[in-house]
Backbone as a ProteinNet text record, in pm:
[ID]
protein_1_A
[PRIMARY]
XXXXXXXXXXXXXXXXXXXXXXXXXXXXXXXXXXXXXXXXXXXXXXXXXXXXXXXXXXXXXXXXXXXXXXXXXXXXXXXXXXXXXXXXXXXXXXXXXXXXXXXXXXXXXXXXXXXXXXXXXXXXXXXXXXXXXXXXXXXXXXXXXXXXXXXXXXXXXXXXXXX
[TERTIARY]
6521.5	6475.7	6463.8	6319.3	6292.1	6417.5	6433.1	6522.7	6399.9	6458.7	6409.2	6477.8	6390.2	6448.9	6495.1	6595.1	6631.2	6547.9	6587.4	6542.8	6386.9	6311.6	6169.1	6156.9	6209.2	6212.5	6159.5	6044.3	6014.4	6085.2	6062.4	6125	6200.4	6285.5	6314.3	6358.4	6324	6349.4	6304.6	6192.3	6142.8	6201.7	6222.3	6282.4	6357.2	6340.9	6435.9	6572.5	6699.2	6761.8	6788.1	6725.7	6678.8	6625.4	6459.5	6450.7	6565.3	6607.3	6718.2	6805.7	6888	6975	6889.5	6804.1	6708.2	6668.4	6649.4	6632.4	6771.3	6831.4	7032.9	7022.4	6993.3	7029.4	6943.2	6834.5	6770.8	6757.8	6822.6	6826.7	6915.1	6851.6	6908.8	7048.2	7023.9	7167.5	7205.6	7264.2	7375	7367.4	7441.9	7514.4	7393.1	7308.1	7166.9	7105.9	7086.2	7043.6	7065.5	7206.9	7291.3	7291	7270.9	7243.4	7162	7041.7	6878.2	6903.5	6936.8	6894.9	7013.8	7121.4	7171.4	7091.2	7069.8	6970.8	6835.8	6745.2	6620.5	6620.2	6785	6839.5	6981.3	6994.4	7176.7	7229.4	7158	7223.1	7310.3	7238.2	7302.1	7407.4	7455.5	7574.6	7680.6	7687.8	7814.5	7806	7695.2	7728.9	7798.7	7863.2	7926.3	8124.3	8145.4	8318.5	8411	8440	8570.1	8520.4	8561.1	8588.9	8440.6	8306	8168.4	8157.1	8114.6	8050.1	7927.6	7803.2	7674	7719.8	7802.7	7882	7930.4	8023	8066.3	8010.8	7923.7	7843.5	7800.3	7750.1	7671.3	7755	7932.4	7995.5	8026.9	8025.2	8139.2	8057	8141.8	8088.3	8098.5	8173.8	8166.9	8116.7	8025.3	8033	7968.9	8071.3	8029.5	8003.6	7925.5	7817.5	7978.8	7973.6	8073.7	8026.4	7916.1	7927.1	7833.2	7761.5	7638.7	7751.3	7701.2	7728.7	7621.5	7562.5	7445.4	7469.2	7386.2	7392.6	7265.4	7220.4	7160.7	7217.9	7343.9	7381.1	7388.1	7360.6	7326	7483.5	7534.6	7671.6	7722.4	7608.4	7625	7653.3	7553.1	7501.6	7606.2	7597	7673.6	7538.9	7409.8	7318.4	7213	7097.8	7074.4	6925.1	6954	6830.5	6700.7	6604.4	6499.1	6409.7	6350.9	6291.9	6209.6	6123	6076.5	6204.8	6263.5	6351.9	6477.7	6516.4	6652.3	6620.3	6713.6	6732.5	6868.3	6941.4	7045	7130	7229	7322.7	7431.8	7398.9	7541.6	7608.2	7716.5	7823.5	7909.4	7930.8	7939.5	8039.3	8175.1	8248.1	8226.5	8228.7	8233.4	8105	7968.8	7839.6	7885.3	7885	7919.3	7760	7718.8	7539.3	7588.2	7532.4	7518.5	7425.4	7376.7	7235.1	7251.7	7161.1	7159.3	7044.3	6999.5	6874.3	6795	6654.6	6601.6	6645.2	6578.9	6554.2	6748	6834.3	6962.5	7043.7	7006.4	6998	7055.6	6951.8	6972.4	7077.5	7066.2	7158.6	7280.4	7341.1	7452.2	7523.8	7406.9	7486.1	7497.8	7471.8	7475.4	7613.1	7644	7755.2	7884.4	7866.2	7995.6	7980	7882.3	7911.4	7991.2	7971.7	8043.8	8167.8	8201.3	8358.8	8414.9	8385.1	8453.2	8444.3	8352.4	8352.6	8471	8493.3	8645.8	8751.1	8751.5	8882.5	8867.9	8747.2	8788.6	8830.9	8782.7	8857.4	8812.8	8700.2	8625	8608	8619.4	8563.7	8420.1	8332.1	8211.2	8147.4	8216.3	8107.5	8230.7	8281.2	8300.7	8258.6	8259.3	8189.9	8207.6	8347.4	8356.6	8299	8299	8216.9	8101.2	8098.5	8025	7924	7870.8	7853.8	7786.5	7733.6	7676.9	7794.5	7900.6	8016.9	8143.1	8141.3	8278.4	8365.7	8350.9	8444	8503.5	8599.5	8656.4	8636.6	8552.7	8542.3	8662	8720.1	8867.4	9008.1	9011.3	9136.3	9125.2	8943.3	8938.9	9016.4	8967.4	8971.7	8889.4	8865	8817.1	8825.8	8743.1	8804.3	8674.6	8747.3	8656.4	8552	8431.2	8330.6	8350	8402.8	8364.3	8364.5	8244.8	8220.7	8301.3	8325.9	8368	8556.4	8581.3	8757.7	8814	8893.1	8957.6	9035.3	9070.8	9137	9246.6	9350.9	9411	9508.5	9531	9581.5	9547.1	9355.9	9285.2	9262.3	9321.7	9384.3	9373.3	9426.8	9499.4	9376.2	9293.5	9183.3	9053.6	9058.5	8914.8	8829.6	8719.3	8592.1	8510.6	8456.4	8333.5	8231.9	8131	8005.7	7928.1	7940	7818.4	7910.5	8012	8117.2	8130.8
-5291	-5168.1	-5063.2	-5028.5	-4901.1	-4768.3	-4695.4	-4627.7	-4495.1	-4357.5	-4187.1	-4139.4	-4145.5	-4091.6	-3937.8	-3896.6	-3767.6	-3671.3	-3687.6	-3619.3	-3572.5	-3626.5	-3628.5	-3569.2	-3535.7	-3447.8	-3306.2	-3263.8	-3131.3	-3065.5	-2921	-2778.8	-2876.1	-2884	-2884.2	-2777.6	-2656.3	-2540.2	-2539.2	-2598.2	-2594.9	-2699	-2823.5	-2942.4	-2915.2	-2959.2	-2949.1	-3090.6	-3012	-3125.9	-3244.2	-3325.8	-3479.4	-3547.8	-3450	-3496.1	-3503.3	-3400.7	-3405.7	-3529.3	-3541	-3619.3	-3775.2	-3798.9	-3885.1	-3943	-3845.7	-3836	-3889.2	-3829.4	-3841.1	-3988.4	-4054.8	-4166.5	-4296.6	-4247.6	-4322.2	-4284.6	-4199.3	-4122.7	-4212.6	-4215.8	-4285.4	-4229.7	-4073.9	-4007.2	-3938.8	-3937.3	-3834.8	-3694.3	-3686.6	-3561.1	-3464.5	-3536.1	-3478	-3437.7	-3513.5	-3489.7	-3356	-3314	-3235.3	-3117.8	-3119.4	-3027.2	-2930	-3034.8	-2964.2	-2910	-2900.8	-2895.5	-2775.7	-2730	-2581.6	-2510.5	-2581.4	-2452.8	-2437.6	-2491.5	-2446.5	-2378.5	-2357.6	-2309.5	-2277.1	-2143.7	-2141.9	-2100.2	-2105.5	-2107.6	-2227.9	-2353.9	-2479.1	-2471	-2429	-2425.4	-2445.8	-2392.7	-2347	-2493.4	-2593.6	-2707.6	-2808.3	-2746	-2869.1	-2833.7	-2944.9	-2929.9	-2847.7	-2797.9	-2758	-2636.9	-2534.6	-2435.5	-2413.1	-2465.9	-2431.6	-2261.4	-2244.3	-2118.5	-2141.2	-2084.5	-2074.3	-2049.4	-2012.5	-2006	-2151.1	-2214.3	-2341	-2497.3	-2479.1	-2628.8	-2717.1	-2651.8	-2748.3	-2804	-2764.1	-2840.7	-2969.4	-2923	-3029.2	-3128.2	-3292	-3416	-3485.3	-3426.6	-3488.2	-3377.8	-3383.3	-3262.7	-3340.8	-3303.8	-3402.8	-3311.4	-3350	-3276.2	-3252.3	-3164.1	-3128.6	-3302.4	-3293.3	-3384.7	-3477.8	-3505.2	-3618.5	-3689.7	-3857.6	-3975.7	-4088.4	-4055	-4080.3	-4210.8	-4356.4	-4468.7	-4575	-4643.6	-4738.4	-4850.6	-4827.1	-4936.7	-4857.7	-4961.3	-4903.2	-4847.9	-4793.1	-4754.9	-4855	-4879.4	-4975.5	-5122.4	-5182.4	-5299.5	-5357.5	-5260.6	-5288	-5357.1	-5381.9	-5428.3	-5293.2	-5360.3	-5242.1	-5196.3	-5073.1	-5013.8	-4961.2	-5002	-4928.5	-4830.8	-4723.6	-4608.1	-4628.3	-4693.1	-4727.5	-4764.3	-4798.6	-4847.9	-4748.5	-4628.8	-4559.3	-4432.8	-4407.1	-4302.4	-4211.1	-4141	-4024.8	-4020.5	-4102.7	-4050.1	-3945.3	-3856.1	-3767.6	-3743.7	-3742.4	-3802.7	-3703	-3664.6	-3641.3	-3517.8	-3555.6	-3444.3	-3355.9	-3417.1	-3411.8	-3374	-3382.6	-3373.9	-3425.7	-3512.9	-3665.7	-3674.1	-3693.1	-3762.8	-3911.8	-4004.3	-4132.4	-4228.4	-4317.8	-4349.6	-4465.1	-4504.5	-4592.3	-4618.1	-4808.3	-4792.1	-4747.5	-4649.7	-4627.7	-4673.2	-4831.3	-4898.9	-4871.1	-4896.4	-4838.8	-4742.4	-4619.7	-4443.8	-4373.7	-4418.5	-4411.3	-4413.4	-4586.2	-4667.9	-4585.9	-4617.2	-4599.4	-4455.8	-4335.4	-4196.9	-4171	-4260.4	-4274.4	-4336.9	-4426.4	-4492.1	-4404.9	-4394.2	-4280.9	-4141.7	-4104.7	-3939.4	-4027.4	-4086	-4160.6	-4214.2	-4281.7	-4287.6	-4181.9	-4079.4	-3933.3	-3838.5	-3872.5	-3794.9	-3867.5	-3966.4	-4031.4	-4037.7	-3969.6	-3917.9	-3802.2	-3719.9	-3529.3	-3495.3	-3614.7	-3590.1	-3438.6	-3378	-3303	-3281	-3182.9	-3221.5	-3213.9	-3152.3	-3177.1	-3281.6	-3345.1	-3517.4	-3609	-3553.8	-3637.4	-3649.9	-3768.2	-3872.5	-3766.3	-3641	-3641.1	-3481.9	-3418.4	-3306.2	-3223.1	-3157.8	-3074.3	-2955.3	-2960.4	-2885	-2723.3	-2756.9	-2630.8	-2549.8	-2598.6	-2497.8	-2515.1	-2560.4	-2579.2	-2657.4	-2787.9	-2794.1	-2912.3	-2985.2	-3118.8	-3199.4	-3248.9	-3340.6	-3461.1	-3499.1	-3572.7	-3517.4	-3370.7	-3302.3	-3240.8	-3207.2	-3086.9	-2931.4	-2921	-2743.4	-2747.2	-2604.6	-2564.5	-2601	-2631.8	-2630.2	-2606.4	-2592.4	-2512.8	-2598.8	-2554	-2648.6	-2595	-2670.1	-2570.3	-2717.4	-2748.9	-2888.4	-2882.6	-2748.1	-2770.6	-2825	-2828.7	-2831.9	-2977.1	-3014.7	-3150.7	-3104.7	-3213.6	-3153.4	-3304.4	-3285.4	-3425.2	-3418.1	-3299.8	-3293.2	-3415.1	-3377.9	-3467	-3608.1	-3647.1	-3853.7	-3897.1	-3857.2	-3988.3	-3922.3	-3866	-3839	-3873.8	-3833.8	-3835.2	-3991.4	-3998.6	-4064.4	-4039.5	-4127.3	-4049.8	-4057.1	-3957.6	-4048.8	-4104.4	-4159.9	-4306	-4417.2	-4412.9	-4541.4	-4587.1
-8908.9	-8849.9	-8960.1	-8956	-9050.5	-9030.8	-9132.8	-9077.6	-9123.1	-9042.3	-9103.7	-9203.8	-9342	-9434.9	-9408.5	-9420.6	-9351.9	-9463.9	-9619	-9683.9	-9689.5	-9610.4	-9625.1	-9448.1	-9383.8	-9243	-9245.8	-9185.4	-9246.6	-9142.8	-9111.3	-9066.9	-8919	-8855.8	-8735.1	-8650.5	-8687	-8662.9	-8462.5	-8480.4	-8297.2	-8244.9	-8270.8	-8217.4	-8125.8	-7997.5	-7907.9	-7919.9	-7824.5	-7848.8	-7834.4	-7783.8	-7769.4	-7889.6	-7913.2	-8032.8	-8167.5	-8175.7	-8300.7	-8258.5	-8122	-8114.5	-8163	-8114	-8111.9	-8285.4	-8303.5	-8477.2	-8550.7	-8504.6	-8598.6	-8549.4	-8424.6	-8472.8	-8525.2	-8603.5	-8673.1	-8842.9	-8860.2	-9036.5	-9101.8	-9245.4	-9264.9	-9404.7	-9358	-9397.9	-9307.2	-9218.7	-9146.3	-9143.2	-9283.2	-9339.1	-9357.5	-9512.4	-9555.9	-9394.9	-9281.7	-9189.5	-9082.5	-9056.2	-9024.3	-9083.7	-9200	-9292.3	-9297	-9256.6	-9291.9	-9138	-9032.6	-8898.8	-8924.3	-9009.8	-9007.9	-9074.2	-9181.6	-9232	-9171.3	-9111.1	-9028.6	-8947.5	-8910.5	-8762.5	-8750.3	-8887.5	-8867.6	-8725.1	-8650.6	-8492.3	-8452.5	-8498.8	-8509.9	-8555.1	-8630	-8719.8	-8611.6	-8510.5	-8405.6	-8334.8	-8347.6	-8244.8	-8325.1	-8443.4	-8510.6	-8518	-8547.6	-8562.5	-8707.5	-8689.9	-8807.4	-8832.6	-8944.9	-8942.4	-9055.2	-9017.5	-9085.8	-9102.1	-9204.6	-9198.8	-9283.4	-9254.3	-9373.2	-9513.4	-9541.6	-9687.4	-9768.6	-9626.8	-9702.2	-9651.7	-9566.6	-9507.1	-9571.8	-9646.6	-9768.4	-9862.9	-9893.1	-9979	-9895.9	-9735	-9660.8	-9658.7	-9731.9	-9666.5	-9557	-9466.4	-9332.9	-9226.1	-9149.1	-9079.7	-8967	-8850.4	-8660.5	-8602.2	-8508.1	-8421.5	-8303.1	-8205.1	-8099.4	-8022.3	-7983.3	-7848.2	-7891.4	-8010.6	-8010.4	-8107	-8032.8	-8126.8	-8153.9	-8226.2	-8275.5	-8332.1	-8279.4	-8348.2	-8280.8	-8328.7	-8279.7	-8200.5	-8137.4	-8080.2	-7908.6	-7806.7	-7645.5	-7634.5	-7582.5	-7554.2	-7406.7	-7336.8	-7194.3	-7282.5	-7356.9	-7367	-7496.8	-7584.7	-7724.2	-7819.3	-7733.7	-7813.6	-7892.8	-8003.3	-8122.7	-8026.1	-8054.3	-7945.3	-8084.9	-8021.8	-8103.4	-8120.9	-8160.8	-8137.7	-8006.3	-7972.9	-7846	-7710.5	-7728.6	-7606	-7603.7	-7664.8	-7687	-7578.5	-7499.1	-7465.2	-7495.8	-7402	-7405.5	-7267.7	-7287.7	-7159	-7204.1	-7094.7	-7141.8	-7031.7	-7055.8	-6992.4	-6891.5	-6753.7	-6649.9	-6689.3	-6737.8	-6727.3	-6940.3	-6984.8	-7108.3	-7223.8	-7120.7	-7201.8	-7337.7	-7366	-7477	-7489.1	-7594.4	-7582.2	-7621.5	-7593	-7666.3	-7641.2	-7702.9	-7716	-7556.6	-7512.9	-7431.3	-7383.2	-7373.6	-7344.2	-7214.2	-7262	-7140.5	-6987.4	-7009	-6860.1	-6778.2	-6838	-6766	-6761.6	-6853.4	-6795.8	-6693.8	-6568.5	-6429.2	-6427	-6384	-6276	-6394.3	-6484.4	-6571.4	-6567	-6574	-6501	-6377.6	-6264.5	-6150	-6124.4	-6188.7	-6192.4	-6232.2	-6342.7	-6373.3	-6339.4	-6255.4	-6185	-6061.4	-5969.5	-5836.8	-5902	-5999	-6057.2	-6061.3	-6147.9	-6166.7	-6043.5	-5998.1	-5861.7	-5785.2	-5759.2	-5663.9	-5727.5	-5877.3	-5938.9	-5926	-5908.7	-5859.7	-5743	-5628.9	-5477	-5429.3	-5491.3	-5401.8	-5297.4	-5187.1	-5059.5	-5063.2	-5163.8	-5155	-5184.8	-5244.5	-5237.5	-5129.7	-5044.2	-4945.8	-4778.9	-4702.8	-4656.1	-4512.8	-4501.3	-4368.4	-4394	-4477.7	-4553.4	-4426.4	-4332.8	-4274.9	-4368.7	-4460.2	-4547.1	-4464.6	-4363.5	-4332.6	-4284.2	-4233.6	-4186.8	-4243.1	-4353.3	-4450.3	-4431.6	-4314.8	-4269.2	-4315.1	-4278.2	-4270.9	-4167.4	-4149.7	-3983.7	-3990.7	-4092.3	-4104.7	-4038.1	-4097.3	-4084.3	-3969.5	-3982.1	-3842.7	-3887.5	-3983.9	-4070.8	-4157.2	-4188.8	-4270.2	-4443.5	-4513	-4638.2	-4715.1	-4864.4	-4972.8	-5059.6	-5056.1	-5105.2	-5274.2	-5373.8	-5547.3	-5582.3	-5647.2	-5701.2	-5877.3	-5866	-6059.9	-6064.7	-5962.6	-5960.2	-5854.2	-5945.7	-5868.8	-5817.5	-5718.4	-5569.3	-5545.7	-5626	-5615.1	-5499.9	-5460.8	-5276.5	-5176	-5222.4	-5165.9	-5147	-5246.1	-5286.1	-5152.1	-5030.9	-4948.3	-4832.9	-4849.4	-4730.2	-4794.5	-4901.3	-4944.5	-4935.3	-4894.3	-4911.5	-4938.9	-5079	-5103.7	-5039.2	-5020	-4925.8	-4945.5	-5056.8	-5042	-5064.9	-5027.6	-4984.6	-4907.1
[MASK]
+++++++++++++++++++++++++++++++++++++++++++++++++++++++++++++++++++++++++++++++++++++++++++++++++++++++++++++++++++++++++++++++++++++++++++++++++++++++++++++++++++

C-alpha cells in the first residue's frame, strides 16, 4: 500500500475533519504530518495532548491527537483497510475516531450506542418510557427524561427498547 508522503501535503488549512483524520492514517510520517496541520491552522494546536504551545511544537517528537487513532488497520475486523474501503467510527461515549471499514460503520455504532445505552439505564432509551408525558409505564410515575446522565438506580427496571 502506497503510503501519503506527509511532507509533500499542501495547505490543509480548509480540510475538514475526516479528511485530516482520513489523511493521518495513510502518511507516511505522523509527526511531520501533525505538524503541518498546526501550523496551517494554529487553532489545531488545542486538539492535541500535553502541554503544546506554538512556541514549543515543533521541538516535540511525539505529539497525539486528543481522540484520533489513526492506522490502517479496521478497529472491528483487525484486517488492513484501504483508501477506498476506510471509514471513521467514533465512539459513543468518548468521541475516540478510529478507522473502520465503510461497509460495517452502521451496523458497528449501532451496536455499541445499544451496549452503552443498557449500561446508562436511562429512562429515555427505555422500553416502558411514555415520552410524551414523562412517565414510567413500569413504575407508574413520573420520571426524568436527560439522555446525558446514567441512572444506575435504574439497573433492576430498566429495558431497553429495542430489546
Amino acid at each position: 500500500m502506497e503510503k501519503i508522503k506527509a511532507a509533500e501535503i499542501g495547505n490543509t488549512k480548509n480540510w475538514n475533519n475526516k479528511k485530516l483524520f482520513l489523511t493521518a492514517c495513510f502518511v507516511d510520517d505522523l509527526q511531520t504530518f501533525y505538524k503541518k496541520m498546526i501550523l496551517d491552522n494554529n487553532g489545531r494546536i488545542n486538539q492535541f495532548e500535553g502541554n503544546l504551545s506554538l512556541n514549543n511544537f515543533q521541538q516535540r517528537n511525539n505529539i497525539e491527537h486528543k481522540l484520533w487513532f489513526p492506522s490502517t488497520i479496521c478497529c472491528e475486523t483487525g484486517e488492513l483497510l484501504t483508501q477506498e474501503n476506510i471509514d471513521i467510527k467514533i465512539g459513543y461515549w468518548m468521541n475516540i475516531w478510529k478507522p473502520i471499514r465503510k461497509d460495517l460503520k452502521e451496523e458497528a455504532m449501532k451496536k455499541e450506542a445499544f451496549e452503552c445505552q443498557k449500561i446508562d439505564c436511562s429512562c429515555n432509551d427505555c422500553k416502558f418510557l411514555d415520552r410524551e408525558k414523562s412517565w414510567c409505564n413500569k413504575l407508574d410515575k413520573k420520571t426524568s427524561i436527560d439522555v446525558n446522565l446514567c441512572h444506575p438506580q435504574n439497573l433492576n427496571c430498566f429495558e431497553h427498547r429495542k430489546s
